[in-house]
N, C-alpha and C positions, 0 to 999 in steps of 0.2 A: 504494500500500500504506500502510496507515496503522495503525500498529504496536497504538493503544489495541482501534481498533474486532475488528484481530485476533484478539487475546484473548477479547471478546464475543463475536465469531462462533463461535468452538471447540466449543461444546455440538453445534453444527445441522453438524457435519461428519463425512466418512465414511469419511474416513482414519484410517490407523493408524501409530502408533510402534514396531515392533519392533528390540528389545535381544537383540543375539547375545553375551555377555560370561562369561564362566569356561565356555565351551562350553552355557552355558543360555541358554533361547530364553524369552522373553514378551512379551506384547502388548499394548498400550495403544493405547485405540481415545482418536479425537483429541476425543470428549465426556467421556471420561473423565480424560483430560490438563485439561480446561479444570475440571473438579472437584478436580483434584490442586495444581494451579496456585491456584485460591481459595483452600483450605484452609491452604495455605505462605505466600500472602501475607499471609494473617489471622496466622500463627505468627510470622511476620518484623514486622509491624507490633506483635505482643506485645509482641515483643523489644525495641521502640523505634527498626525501621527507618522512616526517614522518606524525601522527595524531596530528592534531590541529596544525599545520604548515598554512600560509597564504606562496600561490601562486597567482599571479598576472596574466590575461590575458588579453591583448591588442591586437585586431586581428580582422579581417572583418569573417561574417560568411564563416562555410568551415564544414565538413564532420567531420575536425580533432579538430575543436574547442568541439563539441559536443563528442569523443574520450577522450579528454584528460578532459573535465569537470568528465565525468563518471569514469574518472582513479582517480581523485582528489578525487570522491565520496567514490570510494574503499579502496582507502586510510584513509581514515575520515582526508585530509587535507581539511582547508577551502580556495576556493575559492574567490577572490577578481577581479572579471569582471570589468575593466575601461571602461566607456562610450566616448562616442563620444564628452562627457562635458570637455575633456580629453586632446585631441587634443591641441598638441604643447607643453604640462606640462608634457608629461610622459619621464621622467630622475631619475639618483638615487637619485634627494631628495625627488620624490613620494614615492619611494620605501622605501625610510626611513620614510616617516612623515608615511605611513602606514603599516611601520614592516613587508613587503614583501621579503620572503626565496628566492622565484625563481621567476624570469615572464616568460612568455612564450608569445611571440612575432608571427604577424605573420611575413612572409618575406618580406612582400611590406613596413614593418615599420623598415626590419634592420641597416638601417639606423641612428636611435635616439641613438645607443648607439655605437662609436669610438673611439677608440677598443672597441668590446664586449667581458665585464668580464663574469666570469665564472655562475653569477647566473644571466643571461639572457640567453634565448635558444630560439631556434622557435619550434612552433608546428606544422607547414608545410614545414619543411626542413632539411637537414642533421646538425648535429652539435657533434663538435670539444668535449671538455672534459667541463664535466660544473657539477658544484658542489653546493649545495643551501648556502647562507650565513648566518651564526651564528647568531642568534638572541637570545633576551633573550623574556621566558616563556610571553606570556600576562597576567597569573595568573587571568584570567576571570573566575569565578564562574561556567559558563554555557560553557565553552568551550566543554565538549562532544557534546552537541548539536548543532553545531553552523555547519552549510554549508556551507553559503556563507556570505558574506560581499559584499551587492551590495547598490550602491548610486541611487538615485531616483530624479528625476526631477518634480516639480509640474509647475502648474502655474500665481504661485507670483515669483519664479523665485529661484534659488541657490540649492544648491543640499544637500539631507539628506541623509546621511548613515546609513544602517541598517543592524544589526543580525539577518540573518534569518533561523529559529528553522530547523535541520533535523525532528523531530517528528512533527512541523508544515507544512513541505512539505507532507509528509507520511499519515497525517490526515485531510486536507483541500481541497488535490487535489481530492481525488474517488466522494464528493459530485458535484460536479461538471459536472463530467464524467460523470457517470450515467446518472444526469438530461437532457444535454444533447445528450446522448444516441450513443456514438461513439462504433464501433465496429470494426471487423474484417474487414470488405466489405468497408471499411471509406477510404481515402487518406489523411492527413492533409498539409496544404500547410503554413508556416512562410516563413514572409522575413521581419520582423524588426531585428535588432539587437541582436544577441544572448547574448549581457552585458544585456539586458533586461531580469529581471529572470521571466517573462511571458512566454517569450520566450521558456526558457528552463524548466519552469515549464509542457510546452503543448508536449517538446518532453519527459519528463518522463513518462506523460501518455499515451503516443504514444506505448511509449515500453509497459508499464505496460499493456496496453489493447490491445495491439498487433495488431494493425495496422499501413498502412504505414505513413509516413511521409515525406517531403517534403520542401528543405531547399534551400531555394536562397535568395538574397537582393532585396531590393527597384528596382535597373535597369534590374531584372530579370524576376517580378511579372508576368506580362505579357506574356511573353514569358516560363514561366512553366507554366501557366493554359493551354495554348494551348496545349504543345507539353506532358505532364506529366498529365492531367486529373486530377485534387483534387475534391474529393467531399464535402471537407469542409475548407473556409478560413478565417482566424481569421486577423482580421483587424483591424486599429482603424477610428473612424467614419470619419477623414477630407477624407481618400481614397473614400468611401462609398460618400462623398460628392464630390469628385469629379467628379465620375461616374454620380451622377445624373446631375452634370452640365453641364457634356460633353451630354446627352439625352438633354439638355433643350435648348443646342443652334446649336441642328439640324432641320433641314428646318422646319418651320413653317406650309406648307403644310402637311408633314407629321405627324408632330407632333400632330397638326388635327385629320386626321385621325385615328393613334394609339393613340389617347387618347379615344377614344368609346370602343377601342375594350379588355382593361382589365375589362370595366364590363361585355361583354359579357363572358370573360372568368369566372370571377367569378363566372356565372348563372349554369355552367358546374360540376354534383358533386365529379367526381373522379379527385385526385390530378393529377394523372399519364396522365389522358387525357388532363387534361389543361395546365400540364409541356410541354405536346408534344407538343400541338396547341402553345404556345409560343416559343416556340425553333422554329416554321415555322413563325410564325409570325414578333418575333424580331432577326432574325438569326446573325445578327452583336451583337447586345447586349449579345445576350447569349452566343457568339463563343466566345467572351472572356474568361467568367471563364472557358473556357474550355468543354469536352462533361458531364463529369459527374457530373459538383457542385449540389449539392442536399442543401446545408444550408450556410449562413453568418451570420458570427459572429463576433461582434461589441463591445466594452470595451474601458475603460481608462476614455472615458468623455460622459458624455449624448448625443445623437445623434438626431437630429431635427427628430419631430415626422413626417413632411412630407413625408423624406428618406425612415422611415420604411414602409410609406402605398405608395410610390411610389413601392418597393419593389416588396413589396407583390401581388402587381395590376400587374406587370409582371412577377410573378409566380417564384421568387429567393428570397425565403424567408431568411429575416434577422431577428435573433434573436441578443439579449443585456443581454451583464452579467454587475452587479457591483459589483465593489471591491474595494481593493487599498492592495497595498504593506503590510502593517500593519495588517491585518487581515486575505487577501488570498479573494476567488470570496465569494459573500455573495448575491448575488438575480441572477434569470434567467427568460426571457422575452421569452419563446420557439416562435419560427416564427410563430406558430397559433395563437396568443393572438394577436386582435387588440388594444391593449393601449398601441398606440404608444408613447403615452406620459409618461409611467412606464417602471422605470427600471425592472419590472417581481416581482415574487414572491420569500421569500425568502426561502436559499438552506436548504438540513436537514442537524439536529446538529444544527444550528442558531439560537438564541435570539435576537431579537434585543429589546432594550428599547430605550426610549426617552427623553431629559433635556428637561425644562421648556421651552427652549426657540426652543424645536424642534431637536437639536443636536442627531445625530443617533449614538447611543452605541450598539457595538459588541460583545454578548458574547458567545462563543463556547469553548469544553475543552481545545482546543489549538490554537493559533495564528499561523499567519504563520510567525513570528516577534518577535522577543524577545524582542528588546526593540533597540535603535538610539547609533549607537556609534557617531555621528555626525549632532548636530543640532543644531538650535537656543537655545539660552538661555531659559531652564524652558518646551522645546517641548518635553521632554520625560516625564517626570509627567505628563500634559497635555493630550497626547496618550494614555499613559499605564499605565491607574486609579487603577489598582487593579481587585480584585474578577473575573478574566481573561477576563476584560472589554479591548474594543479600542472604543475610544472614536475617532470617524471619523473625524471630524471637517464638516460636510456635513447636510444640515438643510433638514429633508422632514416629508414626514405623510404615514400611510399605509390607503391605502381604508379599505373597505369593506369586500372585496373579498383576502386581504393581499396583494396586491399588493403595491409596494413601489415609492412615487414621491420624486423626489430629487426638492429641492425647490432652492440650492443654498450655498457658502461654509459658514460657519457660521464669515470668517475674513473680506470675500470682504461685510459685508452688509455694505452698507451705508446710513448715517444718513444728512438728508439734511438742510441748514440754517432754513427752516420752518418747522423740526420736524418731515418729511416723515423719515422713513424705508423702503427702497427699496434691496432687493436681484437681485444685477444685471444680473444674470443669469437666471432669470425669463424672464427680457427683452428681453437679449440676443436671448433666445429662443423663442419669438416672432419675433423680428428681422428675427433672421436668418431662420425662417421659408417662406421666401422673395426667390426665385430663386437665384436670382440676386447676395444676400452675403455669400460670403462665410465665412466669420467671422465677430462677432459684438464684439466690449467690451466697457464699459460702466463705468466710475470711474467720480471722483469728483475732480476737479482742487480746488490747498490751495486757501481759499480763495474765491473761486467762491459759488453765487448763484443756478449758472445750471449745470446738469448732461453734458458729453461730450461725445458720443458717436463715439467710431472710426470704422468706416467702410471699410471693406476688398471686393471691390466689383467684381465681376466673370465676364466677367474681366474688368482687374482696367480700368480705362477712360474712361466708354459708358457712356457719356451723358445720352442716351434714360435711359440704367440699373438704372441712379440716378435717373430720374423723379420716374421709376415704386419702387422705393424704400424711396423715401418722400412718396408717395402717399401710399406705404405698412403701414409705420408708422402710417403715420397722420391717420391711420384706424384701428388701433388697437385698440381693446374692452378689453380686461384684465387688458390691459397695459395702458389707455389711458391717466389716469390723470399724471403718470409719464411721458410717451412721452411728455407730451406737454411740459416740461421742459427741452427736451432734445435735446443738440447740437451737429450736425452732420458735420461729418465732413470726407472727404472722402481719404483716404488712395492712394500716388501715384504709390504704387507698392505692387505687391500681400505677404502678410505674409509669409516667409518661413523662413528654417533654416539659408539659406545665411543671411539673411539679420536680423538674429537672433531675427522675431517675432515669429519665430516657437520654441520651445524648440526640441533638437534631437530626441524627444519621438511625435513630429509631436504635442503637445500641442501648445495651446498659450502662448504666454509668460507676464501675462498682466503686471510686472512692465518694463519691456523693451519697451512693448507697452506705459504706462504710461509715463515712461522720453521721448519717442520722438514727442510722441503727446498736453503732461503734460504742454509745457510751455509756 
């Protein structure tokens, strides 16, 4: 994939961009994108955007955010996406602490800046005379390469900022694509955040492989699969769990009953006959994703292996990529592999090796990361060892068969007063394989004896949900001798972003979770 000729090729293609947003539907066919894209780059270059310039964009997804990303590309300035981590801080001392030429706003934020100076604009609205502001060179080594400047949110909490290689977008993403085998006939549907450069990694290859795509938010989700038809949605697993939750506390009678009837489907050997018998079967369940979803797709964190074989069993099969930021996607799980407990196999082009202690090392020609302009002390040695290694921070083993178990992150292991080793996320995914939780975390209070388990239950205050969720514990076989250790403790309101146990990327947030559970 090679990101300029992209751009060039856009006229002669037959895809389309459909925007589901304030419940209005439009359609941008992908020669007319490559006309809207020209136009923007011509208006950015008025402006005085040049190469290797940082622009700044703060803005809710829109048609024109993805416009003017691709003008930025054209340009070979680098983009710098503000997240949602963002909120309330964006003034010009962001703009200064991170040497931003021009931002581009949308209009529901123009607001933050009275009077707006000249190197603010919006990208969804008419604007007055606007000039980018003089800065001085960053004199970075690798500045040809450099696309974007996007910050990342994990879940110990605080935000890392990273360089992310144009030749690592260009040579990361076709493995991917391929494996999962998107075409012309495809629909793709996003709606997390387009500062998330997953996000906009998925619509490059949209364009590149020339099918459509599909762009709304979190309040629209629903509302485009029905009316807009996607036959592929990429999601991260809490969504996927809460679809199963919402199946698990519909009427018990029923429940009953369709739960016999995905073995018989199974028994059945052509996919297409058994995709139809369920679409009659479950017609509520499946009238959501709409008529045509054929695949889901899952990323960012492990997904409870029940989800997957829950899936499967009603015939909307979910497939699992792993990645992270740092490297680009590195394993696929296609929806016919039952191990559901495996991230998949990994992609071509990949190596991976193993430290002593399990630690999953990265090595392929190129990264998709150059290296943290923004991180804890000593975290960028740490990542990016050399010999085109990324050292993950993520503890697992490969089968047999190469397929890949994540065992757990190599910082949250914890060591207990009597010498246990435990990787909480081992638990965790015992745990939450319980209906009942919708999230488990698992740390060690200073000072304490016993493990602390905090529980996110679906939903929060059922009595009944907490008996069957002791009773899940006290039952675990893998886990047992650490359960018995372990204090539970039950959460009075569900984790989310409000209430900031969620990280905006729909992670958990475990030292937030920590300080309010911790003391």
């Amino acid at each position: 994939m090679d990101l300029s000729s992209l751009l060039f090729s856009l006229p002669h293609k037959k895809g389309t961009i459909h925007t589901f947003l304030g419940g209005k539907i439009e359609h941008h066919p992908h020669a007319r994108l490559a006309q809207d894209v020209a136009e923007t780059s011509a208006r950015l270059r008025g402006w005085g955007v040049t190469a290797g310039m940082r622009v700044g964009i703060y803005a809710p997804n829109s048609y024109r955010w993805l416009v003017h990303d691709l003008a930025l590309i054209a340009l070979r300035a680098i983009s710098v996406p503000f997240t949602a981590d963002f909120a309330g801080a964006v003034d010009q001392a962001l703009l200064d602490r991170y040497n931003i030429s021009l931002l581009l706003l949308g209009r529901r934020d123009g607001g933050l800046f009275s009077p707006r100076p000249p190197h603010v604009a919006f990208l969804d609205a008419d604007n007055g005379d606007v000039a980018v502001m003089a800065r001085a060179p960053s004199g970075d080594a690798d500045i040809a390469d450099q696309l974007s400047l996007v910050f990342s949110s994990g879940s110990a909490g605080g935000l890392k900022g990273l360089v992310v290689s144009r030749t690592g977008v260009e040579e990361t993403l076709p493995p991917i694509f391929t494996t999962i085998g998107l075409g012309h006939h495809d629909r793709l549907l996003l709606f997390l955040p387009m500062s998330n450069f997953q996000q906009r990694s998925m619509c490059y290859g949209a364009l590149h492989y020339d099918f459509d795509l599909i762009i709304t938010d979190y309040t629209g989700l629903f509302g485009a699969m029905r009316q807009l038809d996607p036959t592929v949605l990429l999601a991260p697993p809490v969504f996927y769990q809460m679809i199963f939750a919402q199946y698990n506390r519909s009427a018990g009678a029923v429940r009953a009953l369709q739960g016999a009837v995905p073995r018989v489907l199974s028994l059945l050997p052509a996919m297409g006959l058994r995709r139809a018998l369920a679409r009659r079967i479950f017609p509520e369940f499946h009238g959501q994703f709409g008529r045509r979803m054929r695949i889901l797709i899952t990323g960012m964190a492990p997904i409870r292996r029940d989800i997957g074989a829950f899936f499967a069993a009603v015939q909307l099969p979910l497939s699992e990529s792993y990645g992270l930021m740092e490297a680009g996607s590195i394993t696929y799980r296609p929806a016919a592999s039952r191990k559901f407990d495996s991230v998949g196999k990994v992609l071509p082009g990949i190596t991976l090796k193993f430290r002593d202690d399990g630690e999953i090392l990265v090595v392929r020609p190129h990264q998709l990361t150059l290296r943290y302009f923004q991180c804890a002390e000593g975290e960028n040695e740490r990542t990016f060892i050399g010999g085109r290694k990324v050292a993950t921070g993520d503890v697992g083993r490969l089968d047999a068969d190469g397929n890949l178990f994540l065992m757990g992150r190599k910082k949250e292991l914890i060591v207990t007063p009597g010498g246990y080793k435990i990787h909480p996320e081992i638990i965790e995914q015992e745990i939450n394989n319980c209906p009942d939780v919708a999230h488990s975390v698992i740390f060690l209070k200073p000072g304490a004896s016993q493990l602390t388990c905090i529980i996110d239950l679906n939903p929060p205050a059922d009595e009944d949900a907490r008996a069957r969720v002791k009773k899940h514990v006290a039952g675990l076989s893998s886990t047992r001798r650490a359960a018995q250790f372990v204090d539970m403790i039950f959460a009075d309101e569900a984790f989310s972003r409000d209430n900031g146990l969620l990280r905006p990327n729909l992670k958990i947030d475990r030292r937030a979770i920590e300080a309010r559970f911790g003391r």
